[in-house]
Structures are given as C-alpha cells and as structure tokens.
C-alpha positions as CSV (number, residue, x, y, z in Angstrom):
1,X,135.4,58.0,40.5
2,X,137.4,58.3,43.7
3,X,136.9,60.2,47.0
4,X,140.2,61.9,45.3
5,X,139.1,62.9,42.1
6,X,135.9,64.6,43.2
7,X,138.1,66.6,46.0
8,X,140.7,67.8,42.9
9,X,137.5,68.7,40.9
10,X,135.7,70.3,43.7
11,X,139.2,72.3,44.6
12,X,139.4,73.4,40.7
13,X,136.0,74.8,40.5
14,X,136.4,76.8,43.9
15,X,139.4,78.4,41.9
16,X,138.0,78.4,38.4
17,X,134.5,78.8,38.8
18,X,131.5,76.5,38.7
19,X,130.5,76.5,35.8
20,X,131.7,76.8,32.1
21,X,130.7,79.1,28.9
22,X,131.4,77.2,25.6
23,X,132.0,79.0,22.3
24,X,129.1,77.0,19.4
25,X,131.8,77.8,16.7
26,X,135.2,77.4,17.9
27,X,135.0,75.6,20.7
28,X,136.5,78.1,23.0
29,X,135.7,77.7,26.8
30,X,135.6,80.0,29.5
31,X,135.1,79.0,33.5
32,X,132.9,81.3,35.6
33,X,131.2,81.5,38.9
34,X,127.5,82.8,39.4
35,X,128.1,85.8,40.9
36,X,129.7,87.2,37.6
37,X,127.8,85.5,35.2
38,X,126.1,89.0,33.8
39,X,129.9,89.5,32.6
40,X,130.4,87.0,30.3
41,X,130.4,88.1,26.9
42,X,127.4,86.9,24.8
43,X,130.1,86.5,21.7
44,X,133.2,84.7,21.6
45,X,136.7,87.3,22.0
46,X,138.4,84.9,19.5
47,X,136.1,83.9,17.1
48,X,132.4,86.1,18.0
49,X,130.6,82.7,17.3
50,X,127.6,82.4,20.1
51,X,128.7,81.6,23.8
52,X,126.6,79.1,25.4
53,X,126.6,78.7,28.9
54,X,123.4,77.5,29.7
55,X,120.9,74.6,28.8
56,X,118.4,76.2,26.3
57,X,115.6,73.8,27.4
58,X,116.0,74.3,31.0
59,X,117.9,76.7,31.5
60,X,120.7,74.9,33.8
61,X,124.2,75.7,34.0
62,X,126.8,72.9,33.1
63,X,130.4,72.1,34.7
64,X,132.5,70.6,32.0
65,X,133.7,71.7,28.7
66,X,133.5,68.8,27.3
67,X,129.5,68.7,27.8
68,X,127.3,68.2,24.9
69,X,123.8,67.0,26.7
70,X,122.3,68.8,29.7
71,X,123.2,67.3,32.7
72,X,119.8,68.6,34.5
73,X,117.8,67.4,31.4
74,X,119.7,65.6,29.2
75,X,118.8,68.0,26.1
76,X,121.0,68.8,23.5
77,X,124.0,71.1,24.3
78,X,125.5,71.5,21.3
79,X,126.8,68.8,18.4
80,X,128.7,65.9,19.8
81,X,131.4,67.2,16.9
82,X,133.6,69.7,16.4
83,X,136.1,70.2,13.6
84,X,135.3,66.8,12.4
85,X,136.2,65.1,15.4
86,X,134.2,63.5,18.6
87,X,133.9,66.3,21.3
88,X,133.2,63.5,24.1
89,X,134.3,59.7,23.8
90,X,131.2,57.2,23.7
C-alpha cells in the first residue's frame, strides 16, 4: 500500500477509534478507542449475538472489520463466512 493509503487509514482510526468490536452473529461492527473499551457492550444492540473485540488466544485487539485471524497471532477470529458468503477475499 501507499504512503497515502496508510495516512487516510491512520487519519480514520484517530476519528473512529483504533480498534473494532465485531458482532459473531450478525456481523455488526462497532469502532472504539482503548480508553472506552469497558463501554462496549458485551452483546450485540441489533441482534444480542456475542461481541468480539479481542483475540481469544492472545488477547490482542484487531483494526479491521473485515478480520477473521489474529493479526498478533494469527488464531482464529471468527469463521471466514458469514451468511453464506466469504467475509475476506483469498
């Protein structure tokens, strides 16, 4: 990636926070920063299906929504579906 592209996602995450909670059941995202992390809900609003938002194995935080291994470890996220279609491209 380009000297630009890192800049636009470095800019988006100062704005959106750092990291990202994912919803295991419907897929729902939320972006937060570390300093507010004890307010995330545990459950999703929309769907109360289990919000990740950390590695279970190491216990690292991830940046995209899209993830589906640990980018510390490279364990498991969550499956590389969703609804019957590809979460991430190969």
């Amino acid at each position: 990636m380009g000297k630009a592209s890192e800049w636009l996602r470095e800019e988006r995450r100062k704005v959106l926070g750092d990291w990202v909670a994912v919803c295991l059941q419907c897929g729902g995202a939320r972006r937060w920063f570390e300093a507010y992390e004890a307010e995330l809900p545990q459950e999703c609003p929309e769907c109360g299906g289990e919000m990740l938002r950390r590695c279970r194995a190491c216990d690292a935080p991830f940046s995209s929504t899209f993830a589906v291994d640990c980018e510390s470890c490279g364990a498991p996220l969550r499956e590389p579906e969703l609804f019957g279609t590809r979460i991430r491209r190969r």
